[in-house]
C-alpha positions as CSV (number, residue, x, y, z in Angstrom):
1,X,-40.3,-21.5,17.1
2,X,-37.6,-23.6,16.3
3,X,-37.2,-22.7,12.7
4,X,-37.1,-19.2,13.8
5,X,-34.3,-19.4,15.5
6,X,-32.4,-21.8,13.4
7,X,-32.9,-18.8,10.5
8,X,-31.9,-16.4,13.3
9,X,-28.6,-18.1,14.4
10,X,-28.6,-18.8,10.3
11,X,-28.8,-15.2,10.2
12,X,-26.3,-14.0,12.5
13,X,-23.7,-16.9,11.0
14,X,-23.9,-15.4,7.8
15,X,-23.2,-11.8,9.1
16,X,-20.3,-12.5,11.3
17,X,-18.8,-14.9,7.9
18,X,-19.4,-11.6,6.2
19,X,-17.4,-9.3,8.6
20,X,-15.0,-11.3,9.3
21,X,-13.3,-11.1,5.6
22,X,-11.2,-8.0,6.7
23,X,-10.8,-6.2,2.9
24,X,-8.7,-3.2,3.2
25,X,-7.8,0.1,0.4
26,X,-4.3,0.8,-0.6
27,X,-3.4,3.8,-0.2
28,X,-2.6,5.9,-2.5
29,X,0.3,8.1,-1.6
30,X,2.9,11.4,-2.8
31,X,6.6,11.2,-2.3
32,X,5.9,13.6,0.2
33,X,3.7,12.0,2.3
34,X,5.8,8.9,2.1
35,X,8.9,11.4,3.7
36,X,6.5,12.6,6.1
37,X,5.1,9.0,7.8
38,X,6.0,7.0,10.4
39,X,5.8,4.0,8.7
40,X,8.5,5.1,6.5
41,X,11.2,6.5,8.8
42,X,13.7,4.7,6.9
43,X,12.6,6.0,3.2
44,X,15.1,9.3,3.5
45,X,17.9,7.7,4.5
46,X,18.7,4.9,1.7
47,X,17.0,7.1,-0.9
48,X,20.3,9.4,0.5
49,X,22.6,6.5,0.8
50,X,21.7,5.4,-2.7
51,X,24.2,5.6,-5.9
52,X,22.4,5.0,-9.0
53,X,24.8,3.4,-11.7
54,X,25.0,6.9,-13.8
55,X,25.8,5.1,-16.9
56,X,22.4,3.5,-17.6
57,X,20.3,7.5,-16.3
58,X,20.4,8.6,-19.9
59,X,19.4,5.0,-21.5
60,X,16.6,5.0,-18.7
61,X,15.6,8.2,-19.9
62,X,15.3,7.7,-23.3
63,X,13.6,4.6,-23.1
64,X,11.1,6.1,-20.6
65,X,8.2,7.4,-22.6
66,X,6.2,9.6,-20.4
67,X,2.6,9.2,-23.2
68,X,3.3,5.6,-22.5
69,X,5.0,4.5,-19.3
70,X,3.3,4.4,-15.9
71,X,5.2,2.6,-13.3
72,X,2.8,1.3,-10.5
73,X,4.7,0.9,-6.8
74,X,3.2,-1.3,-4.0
75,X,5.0,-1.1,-0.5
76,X,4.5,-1.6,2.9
77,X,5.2,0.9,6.0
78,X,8.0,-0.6,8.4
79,X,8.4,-3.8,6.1
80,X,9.9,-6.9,7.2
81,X,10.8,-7.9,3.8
82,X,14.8,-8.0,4.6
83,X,16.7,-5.5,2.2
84,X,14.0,-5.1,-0.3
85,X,12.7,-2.7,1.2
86,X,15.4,-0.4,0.3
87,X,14.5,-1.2,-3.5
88,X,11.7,1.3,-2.9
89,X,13.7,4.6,-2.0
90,X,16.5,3.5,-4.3
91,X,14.0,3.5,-7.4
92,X,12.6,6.5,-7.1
93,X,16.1,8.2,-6.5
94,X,17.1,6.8,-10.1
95,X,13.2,8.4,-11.2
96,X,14.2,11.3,-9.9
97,X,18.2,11.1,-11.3
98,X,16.2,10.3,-14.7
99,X,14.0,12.2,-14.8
100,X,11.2,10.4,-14.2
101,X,8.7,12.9,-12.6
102,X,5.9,11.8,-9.8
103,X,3.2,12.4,-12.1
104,X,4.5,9.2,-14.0
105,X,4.5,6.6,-11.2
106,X,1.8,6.1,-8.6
107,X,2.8,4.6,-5.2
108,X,0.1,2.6,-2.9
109,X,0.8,2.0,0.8
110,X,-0.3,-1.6,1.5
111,X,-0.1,-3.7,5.0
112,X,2.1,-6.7,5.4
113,X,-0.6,-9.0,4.3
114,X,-0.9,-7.6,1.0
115,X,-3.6,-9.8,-0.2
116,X,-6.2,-8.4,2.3
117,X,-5.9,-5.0,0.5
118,X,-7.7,-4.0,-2.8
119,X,-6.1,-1.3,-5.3
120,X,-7.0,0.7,-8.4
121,X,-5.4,-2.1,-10.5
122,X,-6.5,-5.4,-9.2
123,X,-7.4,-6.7,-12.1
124,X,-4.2,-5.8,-14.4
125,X,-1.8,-7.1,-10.9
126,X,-1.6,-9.4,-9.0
127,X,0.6,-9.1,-6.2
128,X,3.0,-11.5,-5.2
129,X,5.7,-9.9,-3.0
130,X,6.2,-6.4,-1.2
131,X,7.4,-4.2,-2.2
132,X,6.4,-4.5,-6.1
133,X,7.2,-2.3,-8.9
134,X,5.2,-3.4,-12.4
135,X,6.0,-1.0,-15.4
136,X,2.5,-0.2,-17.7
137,X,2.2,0.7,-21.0
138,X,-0.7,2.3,-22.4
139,X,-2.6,1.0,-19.3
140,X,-1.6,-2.8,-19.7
141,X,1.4,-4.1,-17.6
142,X,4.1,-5.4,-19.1
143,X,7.0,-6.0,-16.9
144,X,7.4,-6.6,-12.8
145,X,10.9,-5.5,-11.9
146,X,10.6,-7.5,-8.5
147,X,9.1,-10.8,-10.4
148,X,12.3,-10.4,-12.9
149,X,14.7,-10.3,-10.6
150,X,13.4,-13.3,-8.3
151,X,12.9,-15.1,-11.6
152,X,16.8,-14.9,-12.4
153,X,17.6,-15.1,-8.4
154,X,20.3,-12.4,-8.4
155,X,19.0,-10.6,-4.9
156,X,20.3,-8.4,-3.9
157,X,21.3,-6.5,-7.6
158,X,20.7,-3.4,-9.1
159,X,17.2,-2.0,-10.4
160,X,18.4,0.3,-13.2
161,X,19.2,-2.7,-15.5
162,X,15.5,-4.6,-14.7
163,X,13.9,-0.9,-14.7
164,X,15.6,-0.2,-18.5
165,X,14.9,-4.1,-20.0
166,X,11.7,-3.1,-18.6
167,X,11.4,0.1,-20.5
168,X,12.4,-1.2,-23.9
């Protein structure tokens, strides 16, 4: 009797260690559902506040190779990541300014503990901070924009140079 419920309190252990490791799904979302959700009041306005540095549109456009490039986006809805979060509207302005069409870059929706949350490329990135923009090419990344410019410590600064190193 006793060993019975040892491997029954065992058991239940086990399945409550199980459920208890809380694994969420990005989600995967459109431009126009980002515009459309709460979590993202805040999306419209900076993307309209936004001024991309016109001079580096047409480098950005050249060296954006649509058979190649595939720019992978990771944010969060209402983030508390100080102004980074206006990184996120103000990128895909300068897509859109170069562009850059949807069908190019992919956008997941991911909760404030980022870790928690498994996406399409979990294996190719690793994410480290919200939001995240990593730049593939021919389905291997090859450049964060967010991990460059945290590496040289110029926050807050403009993406269009990072996004066009990246690009080369």
């Amino acid at each position: 009797m006793k060993k019975k419920l040892l491997l029954m309190m065992i058991g239940i252990i086990s399945i409550s260690a199980a459920c208890s490791e809380d694994t969420y799904n990005a989600y995967k979302m459109t431009i126009e559902e980002v515009k459309q959700s709460e979590g993202y009041y805040w999306f419209d306005d900076v993307y309209q506040e936004y001024n991309p540095i016109d001079s580096l549109l047409p480098k950005i456009q050249q060296a954006f190779n649509q058979d190649e490039h595939k720019i992978i986006i990771f944010v969060a809805p209402s983030c508390d990541c100080g102004s980074d979060y206006k990184k996120f509207p103000s990128l895909i302005k300068i897509f859109d300014e170069a562009g850059i069409s949807e069908q190019n870059y992919e956008i997941y929706s991911v909760g404030e503990n980022y870790s928690d949350y498994s996406h399409p490329y979990q294996d190719l990135i690793h994410l480290q901070r919200l939001p995240s923009f990593v730049i593939l090419r021919n389905a291997s990344p090859i450049y964060s924009i967010n991990d460059t410019i945290v590496a040289h410590g110029e926050i807050p600064v403009p993406l269009e140079p990072y996004l066009y190193e990246g690009l080369k």
